[in-house]
N, C-alpha and C positions, 0 to 999 in steps of 0.2 A: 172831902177834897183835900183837906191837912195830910193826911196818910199817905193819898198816893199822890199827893208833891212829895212826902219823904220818900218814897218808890221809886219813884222818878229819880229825887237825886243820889238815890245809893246806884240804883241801876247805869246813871250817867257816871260817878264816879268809879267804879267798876270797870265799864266799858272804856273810860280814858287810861284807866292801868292797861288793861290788856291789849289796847292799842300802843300804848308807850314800852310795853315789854319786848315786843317782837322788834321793834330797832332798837332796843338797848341789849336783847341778846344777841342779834345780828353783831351788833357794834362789838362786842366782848367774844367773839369767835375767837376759838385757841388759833385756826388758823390766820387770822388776822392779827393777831398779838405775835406769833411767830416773822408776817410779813413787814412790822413794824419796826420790830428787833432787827430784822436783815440790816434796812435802812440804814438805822442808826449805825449799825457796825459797820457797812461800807461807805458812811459820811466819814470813818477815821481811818480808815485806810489812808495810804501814802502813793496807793496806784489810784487811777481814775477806773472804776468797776459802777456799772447801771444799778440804778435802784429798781428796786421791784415795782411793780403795778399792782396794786390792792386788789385784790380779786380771785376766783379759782381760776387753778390753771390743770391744765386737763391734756391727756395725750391719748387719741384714740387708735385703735392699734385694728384695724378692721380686719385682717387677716387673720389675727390672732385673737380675736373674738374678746376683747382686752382693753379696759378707760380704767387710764392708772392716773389718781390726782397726785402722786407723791412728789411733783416739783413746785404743788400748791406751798410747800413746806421748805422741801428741800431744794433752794433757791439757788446754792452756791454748786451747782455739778459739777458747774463745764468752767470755774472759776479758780484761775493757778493761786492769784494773789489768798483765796481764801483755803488752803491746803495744810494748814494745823490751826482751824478755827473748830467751834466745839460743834457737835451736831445742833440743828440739823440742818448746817450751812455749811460745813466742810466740802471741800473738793472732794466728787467720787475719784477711786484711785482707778489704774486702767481701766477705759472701757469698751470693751473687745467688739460689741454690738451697738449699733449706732439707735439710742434713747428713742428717737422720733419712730423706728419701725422696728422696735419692739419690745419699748417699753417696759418700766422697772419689775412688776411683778411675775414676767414671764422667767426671771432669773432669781429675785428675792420671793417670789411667794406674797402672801396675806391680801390684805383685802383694798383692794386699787382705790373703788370707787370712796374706800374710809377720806374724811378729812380732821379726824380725830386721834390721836397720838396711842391711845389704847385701843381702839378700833381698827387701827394700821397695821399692829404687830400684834404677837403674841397669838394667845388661845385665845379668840374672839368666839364665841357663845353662835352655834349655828354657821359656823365659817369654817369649812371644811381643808382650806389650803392654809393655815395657819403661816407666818412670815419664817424663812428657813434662816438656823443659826448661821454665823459666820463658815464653821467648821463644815458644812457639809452646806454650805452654797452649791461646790460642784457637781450635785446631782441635778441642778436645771443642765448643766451642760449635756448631760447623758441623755436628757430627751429629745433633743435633736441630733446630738452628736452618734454616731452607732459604728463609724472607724473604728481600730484597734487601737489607735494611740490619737487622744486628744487634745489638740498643742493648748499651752498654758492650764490645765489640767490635770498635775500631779496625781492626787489624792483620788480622782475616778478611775484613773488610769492603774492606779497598785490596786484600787477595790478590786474590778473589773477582771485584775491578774490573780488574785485571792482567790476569787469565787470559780475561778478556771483550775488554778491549780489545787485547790480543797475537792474538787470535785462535786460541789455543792449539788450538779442536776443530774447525779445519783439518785437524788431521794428528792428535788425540788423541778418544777416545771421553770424551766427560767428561758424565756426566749432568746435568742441570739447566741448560746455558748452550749458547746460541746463535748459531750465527756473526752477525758485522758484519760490512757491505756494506763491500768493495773495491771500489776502482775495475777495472771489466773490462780486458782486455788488448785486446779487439777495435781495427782500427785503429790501434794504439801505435805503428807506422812511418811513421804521416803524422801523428802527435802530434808525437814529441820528435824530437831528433837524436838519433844513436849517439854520441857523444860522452859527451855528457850521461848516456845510458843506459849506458854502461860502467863510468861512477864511480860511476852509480847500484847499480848491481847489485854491484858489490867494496865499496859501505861508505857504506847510505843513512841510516843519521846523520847521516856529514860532511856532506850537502847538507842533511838537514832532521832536528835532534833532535830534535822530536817526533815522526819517525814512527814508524806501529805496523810498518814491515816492519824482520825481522830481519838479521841479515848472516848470509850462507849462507858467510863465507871462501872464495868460489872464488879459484882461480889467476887468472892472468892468462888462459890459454888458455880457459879454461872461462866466464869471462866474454864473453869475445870470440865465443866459438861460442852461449854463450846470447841475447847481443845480436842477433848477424846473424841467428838463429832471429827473434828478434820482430819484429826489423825488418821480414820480409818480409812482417806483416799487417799491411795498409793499409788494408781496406775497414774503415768506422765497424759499431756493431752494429747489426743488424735491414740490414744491406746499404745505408745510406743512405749519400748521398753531401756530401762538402764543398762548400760552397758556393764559389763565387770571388770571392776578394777583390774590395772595390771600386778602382774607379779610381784613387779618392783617397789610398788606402793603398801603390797602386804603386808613380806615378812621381809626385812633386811635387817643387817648385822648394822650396829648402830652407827660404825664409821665409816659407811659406804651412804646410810642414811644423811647423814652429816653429809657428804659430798653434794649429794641428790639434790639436799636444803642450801646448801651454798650453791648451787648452779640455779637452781629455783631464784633467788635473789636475786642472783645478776640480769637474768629473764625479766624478771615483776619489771628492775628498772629499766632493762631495756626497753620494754612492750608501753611504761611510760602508763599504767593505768593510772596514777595516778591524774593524769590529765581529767580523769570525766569522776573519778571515784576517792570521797575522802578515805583517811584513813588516821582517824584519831583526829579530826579536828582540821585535820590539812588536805589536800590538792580540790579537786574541782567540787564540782555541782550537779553537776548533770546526772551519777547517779548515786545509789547509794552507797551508805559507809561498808568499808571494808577490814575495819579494824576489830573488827569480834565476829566476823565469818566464821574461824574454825568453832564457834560452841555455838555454833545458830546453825549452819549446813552439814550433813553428810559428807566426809571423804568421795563417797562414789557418787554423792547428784554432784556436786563440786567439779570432778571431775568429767561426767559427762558434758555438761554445761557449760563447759570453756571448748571444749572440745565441739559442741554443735549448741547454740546459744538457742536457735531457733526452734529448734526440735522440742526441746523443754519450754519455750514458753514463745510462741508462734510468731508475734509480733514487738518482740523485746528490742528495743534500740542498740544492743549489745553485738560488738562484730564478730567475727570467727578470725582469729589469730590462725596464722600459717604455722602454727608449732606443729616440732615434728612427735612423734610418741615420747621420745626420751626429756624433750623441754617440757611436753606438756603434765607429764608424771613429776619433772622437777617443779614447774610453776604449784602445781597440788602442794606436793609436799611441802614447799615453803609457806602457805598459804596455811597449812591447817597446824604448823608449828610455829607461827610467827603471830596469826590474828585471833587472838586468844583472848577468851576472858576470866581473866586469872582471878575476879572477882563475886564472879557467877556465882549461886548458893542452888547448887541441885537439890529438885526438890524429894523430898522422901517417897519411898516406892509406893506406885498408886493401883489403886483396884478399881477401875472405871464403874462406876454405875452403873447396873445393868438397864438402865432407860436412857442412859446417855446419849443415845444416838436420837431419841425422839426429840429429847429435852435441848437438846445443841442444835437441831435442825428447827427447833420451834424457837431459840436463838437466832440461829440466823436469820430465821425470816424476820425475828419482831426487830431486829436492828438494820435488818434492808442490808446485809454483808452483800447481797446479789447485785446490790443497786451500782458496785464500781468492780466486784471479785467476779470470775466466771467461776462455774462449779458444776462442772458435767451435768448441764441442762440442770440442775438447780436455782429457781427462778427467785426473785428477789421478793420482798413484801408485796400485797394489794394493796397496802394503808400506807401512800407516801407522805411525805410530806405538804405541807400547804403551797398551791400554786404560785411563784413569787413574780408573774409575769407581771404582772400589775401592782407589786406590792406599793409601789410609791405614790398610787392613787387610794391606799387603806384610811377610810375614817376613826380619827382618833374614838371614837364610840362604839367602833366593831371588833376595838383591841379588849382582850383582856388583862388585866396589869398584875391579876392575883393580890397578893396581900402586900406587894411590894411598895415602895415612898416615892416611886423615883418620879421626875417630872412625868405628868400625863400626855405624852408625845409621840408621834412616831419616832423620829431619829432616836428619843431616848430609848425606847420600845426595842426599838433594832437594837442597838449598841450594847444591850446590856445583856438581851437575849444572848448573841452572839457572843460576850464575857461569861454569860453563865445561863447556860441554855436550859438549866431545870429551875430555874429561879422563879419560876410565875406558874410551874404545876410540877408535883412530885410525878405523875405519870408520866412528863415528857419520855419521849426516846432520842431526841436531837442528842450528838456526843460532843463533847466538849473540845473545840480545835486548837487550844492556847494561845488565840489569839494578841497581840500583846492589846492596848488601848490604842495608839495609833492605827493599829492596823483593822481594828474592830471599829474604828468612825470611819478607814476609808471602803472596805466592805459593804458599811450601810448606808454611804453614798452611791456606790455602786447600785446598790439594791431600788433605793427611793428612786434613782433615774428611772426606775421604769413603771413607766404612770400610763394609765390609759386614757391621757389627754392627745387628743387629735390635734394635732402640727400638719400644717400644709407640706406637701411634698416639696417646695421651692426651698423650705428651710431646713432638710433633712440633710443629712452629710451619710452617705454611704461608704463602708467599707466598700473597698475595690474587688472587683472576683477573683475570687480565690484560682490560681491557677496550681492546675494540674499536671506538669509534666512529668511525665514516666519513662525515664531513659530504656532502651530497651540493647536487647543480645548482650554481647559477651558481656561491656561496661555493665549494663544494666543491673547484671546476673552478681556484679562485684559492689556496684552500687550496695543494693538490697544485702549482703553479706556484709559487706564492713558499715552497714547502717551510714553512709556517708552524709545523709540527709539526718539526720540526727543532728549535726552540727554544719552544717554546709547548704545553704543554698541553691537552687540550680534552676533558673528559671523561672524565679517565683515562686520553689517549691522547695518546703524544707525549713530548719530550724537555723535563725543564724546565728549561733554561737562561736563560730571561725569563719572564714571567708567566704563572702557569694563568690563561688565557682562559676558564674554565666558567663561571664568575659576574659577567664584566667587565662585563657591560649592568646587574648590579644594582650594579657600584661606580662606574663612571664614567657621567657624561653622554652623548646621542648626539652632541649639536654637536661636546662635548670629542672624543670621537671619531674625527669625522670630521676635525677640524682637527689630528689629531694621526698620522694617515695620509699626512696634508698633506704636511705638515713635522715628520716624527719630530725627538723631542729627549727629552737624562736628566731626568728627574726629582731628582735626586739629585746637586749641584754635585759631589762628590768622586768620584761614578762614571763609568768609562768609558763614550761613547755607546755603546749595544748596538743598538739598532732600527736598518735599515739605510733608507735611501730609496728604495723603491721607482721614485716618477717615476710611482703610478697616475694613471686621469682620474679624473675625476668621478665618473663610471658605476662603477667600477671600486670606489670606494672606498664608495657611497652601496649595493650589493653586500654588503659587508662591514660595515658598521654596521648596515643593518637586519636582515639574519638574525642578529647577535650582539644587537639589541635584544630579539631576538621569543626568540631561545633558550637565552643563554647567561645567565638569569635565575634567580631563586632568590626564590618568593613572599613566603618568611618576612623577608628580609632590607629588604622595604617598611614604612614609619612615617614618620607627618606628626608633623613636628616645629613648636609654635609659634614662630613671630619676635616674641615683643612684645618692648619694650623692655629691659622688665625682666628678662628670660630671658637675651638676648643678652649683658647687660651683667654681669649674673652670671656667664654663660660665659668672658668675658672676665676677670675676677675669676678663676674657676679654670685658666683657664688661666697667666695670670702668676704669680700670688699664690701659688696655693696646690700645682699641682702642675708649677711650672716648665717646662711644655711647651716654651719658649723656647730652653730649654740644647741642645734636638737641632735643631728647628726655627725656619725662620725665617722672618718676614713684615717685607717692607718694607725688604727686607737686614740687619736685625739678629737674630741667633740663630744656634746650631748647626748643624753643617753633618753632623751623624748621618743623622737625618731628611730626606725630601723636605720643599723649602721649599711653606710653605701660602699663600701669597699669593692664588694663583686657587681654593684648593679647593671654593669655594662657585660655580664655574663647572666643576669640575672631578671633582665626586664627587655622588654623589646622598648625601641625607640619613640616606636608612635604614643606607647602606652604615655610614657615620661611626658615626652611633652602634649599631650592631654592632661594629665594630672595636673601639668606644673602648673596651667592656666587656669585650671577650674576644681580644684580637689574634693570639693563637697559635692558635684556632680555625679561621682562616681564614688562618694563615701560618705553621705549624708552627717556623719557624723565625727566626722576628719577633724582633726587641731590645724592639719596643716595650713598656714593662711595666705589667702590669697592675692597677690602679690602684683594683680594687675599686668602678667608680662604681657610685652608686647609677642608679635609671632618670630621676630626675629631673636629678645632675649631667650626666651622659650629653646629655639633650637642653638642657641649658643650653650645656654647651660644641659639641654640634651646629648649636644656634640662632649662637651666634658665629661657628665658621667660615664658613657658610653666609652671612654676609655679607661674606666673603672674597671677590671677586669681580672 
């Protein structure tokens, strides 16, 4: 009996411990030591802010199949007074989606139902959505979001434009985005030299930074055998043939040549390529450099080329200039004596390999050249790239990291892939984009957006339907020829790099128009000229002002406005006096240089246009400075009656 009274009382005191433990770890909860903390800190505050309620707190999101306890914690959200307190009581800063329906981890990631501070964040152990870094938050935005531009959204939005214009679904499945048109390979041995082409292909930055082609790192050999592969296609696409140079281009005496090259000049600037084509570092964007042409193209593809853009390469953005023979033989010659690369190192005379054609076409395939080049039915790789439709839903356990240190992550996984794409297997084939750092985290937010987590359709934001119009007859036929849609607008259709044309007949004049087809020029002293010169005729242009008068109209945007005196002079009144129009614009050389100066506007806009604009200018220009000034309908046509005598 002595024994087990001692059994009994170990067993009783035992049994009193582990009944006393369970409310003295209750009691010692990290999140209850956090709710205690609140307290106290908003007992010192100098606003009046609520104390917390001891207990979990919990937001269930039933839609979104989602019980996030992170306000068990983070008490101070929705709290101005507490917005430079330390976590994890600080004020959240904007927040765009309203807490209660949809709750913090549908935007931060990790694990909701945690009430443990390393259980919340980080690599949690069997917890597949790990908490997303600061810097690539905005890949939740991308899973609902699927528009082309995402407000408050920077960094998805450059990804997004990255992986469009690298042409990343060449060689990746990626849903939602489209390949852009490459130049074909058709022909590329009666294009450039091999020279040219071999620097090109080991490292086509160095010749042109902005291009979209990546560096595949071949060897020396591999370049060489890819080259003399392409070389050997001459014929143009659709089988057409080059034309032959003129006479004048052949053989001239050297100061008739000199004439040829000095008319050529005044040409290049009349025609204003520069607008869409650098050259050394200067004019636009749109396409490529143009200042080392002459030791990259042929005199005669060169020439044909300008001559018929389309013929050579079917679907080229590039317009057909109205040169007559003798301009078009001067624009050449200045052209292949002027964009020179006077630093070029020709390389020594070569003897192709006699397997070179096998060895460059077993190149092409293994780097997928087909996946963005065409190549007279020469088809791209079988063995693309990995699916990235889903990559944002990838388990950190299904990556492989290789021999590399870096954090065990996705966003890390992406970011660095994308920095250095052989870095985790020397057999990769991915070619290296030079991405900078910036622009390789906003790429792999891009990417992470796309998870194959199911979102209700109530929360989805769709792009708007792409509209399709297709101008047709004579315009149409000029459209399509000067690539107008390349930079213009029309309907919803089109790039807009210069002005949506859909309503240009209800804001401009037809004379102004036509005179302005004429002799393209900026509007705007501080911008560069964009509009190129054509060099149309008459017919040509008289074409294009009246189908833009008959349809690129807008009823509502018509109203007579009276001219008396007294209207006018009042306009005038508010435009100096009272809402300093002056400060952007300018009439008469004095004023701002923000604004298009108004000198001719009353020759140059129609009436109803003006006073539309003046009342609502982001209506009609989303992206306007101009600010809105609240007129009434009566200031409105006062200050319309004034410029209208701008003239």
């Amino acid at each position: 009996m002595g024994n087990l009274s001692k059994y009994f009382a170990v067993v009783s005191v035992a049994l009193l411990i582990i009944l006393a433990v369970s409310p003295m770890k209750d009691f010692f909860r990290e999140w209850k030591g956090y709710q205690y903390a609140y307290n106290r800190l908003v007992a010192t505050l100098p606003q009046r802010v609520k104390t917390a309620e001891i207990g979990i707190k919990q937001i269930w999101v039933q839609k979104l199949d989602r019980v996030d306890r992170c306000e068990t914690c983070h008490l101070g959200l929705k709290e101005e007074a507490l917005k430079n307190a330390k976590q994890p009581f600080r004020t959240h800063p904007l927040i765009h989606h309203d807490i209660e329906e949809f709750g913090c981890t549908m935007c931060h990631g990790g694990q909701g139902v945690a009430t443990e501070y390393k259980e919340s964040i980080g690599n949690v152990k069997f917890w597949a959505q790990p908490m997303l870094p600061g810097n690539f938050i905005e890949a939740s935005c991308g899973k609902c979001h699927k528009e082309q531009s995402v407000p408050k959204a920077p960094v998805l939005n450059e990804g997004r434009k990255l992986i469009e214009e690298s042409n990343c679904v060449g060689c990746h499945k990626i849903e939602g985005y489209q390949k852009l048109w490459v130049p074909p390979l058709d022909g590329i041995g009666s294009k450039v030299n091999r020279t040219w082409l071999v620097q090109w292909l080991k490292n086509p930055k160095q010749y042109f930074s902005g291009t979209r082609m990546p560096n595949f790192l071949l060897n020396d050999e591999d370049a060489d055998n890819l080259a003399d592969f392409l070389m050997t296609f001459n014929t143009p696409p659709n089988n057409s043939q080059l034309k032959l140079l003129p006479s004048s281009l052949k053989s001239l005496p050297d100061a008739r040549k000199a004439k040829l090259i000095d008319k050529g000049s005044t040409l290049f600037g009349e025609a204003r390529c520069i607008s869409c084509h650098l050259i050394n570092g200067k004019g636009g964007y749109v396409a490529t450099d143009l200042g080392k042409i002459g030791s990259k193209v042929s005199e005669q593809w060169l020439y044909n080329y300008i001559k018929e853009p389309k013929v050579l390469m079917p679907n080229v953005q590039m317009p057909r200039y109205r040169f007559t023979e003798n301009d078009l033989t001067s624009v050449v010659a200045y052209m292949e004596s002027e964009f020179v690369d006077f630093d070029v190192q020709q390389l020594p005379p070569h003897t192709p390999d006699p397997a070179s054609y096998e060895k460059g076409l077993a190149l092409f395939k293994k780097y997928n050249c087909g996946g963005c080049h065409a190549l007279q039915g020469i088809s791209g790789s079988s063995e693309l790239g990995p699916d990235l439709t889903y990559v944002g839903s990838k388990k950190t356990y299904e990556i492989d990291f290789g021999n590399t240190k870096i954090e065990q992550t996705l966003p890390s996984y992406l970011r660095t892939k994308l920095l250095d794409p052989r870095v985790f297997s020397l057999v990769a084939k991915m070619p290296k984009f030079g991405f900078s750092d910036e622009q390789a985290i906003a790429v792999t937010v891009a990417l992470m957006s796309n998870t194959g987590e199911r979102i209700p359709e109530e929360y989805m934001v769709r792009p708007e339907p792409a509209s399709h119009f297709v101008p047709q007859g004579q315009f149409g036929q000029l459209v399509k020829d000067l690539a107008c849609q390349s930079c213009h607008v029309m309907d919803g259709t089109g790039r807009l790099v210069a002005t949506d044309l859909s309503m240009e007949a209800s804001q401009a004049q037809p004379q102004w128009i036509k005179a302005y087809f004429k002799v393209p020029y900026s509007l705007r002293p501080i911008l560069t000229e964009r509009m190129p010169n054509f060099f149309l005729s008459d017919a040509e242009i008289n074409v294009l002002a009246d189908y833009m008068e008959k349809v690129f109209v807008v009823d509502s945007l018509d109203r007579t406005i009276k001219s008396e005196p007294a209207m006018v002079s009042e306009g005038k009144r508010l435009y100096y006096e009272r809402y300093g129009c002056q400060s952007c614009h300018m009439i008469g050389g004095k004023g701002g240089y923000v604004g298009p100066p108004l000198d001719k506007a009353g020759s140059r806009l129609k009436p109803g246009w003006i006073f539309h604009w003046l009342k609502n200018p982001e209506a009609y220009k989303p992206q306007s400075i101009e600010p809105d000034n609240k007129l009434t309908d009566h200031e409105a046509d006062a200050l319309t009656a004034f410029l209208m005598t701008l003239k």
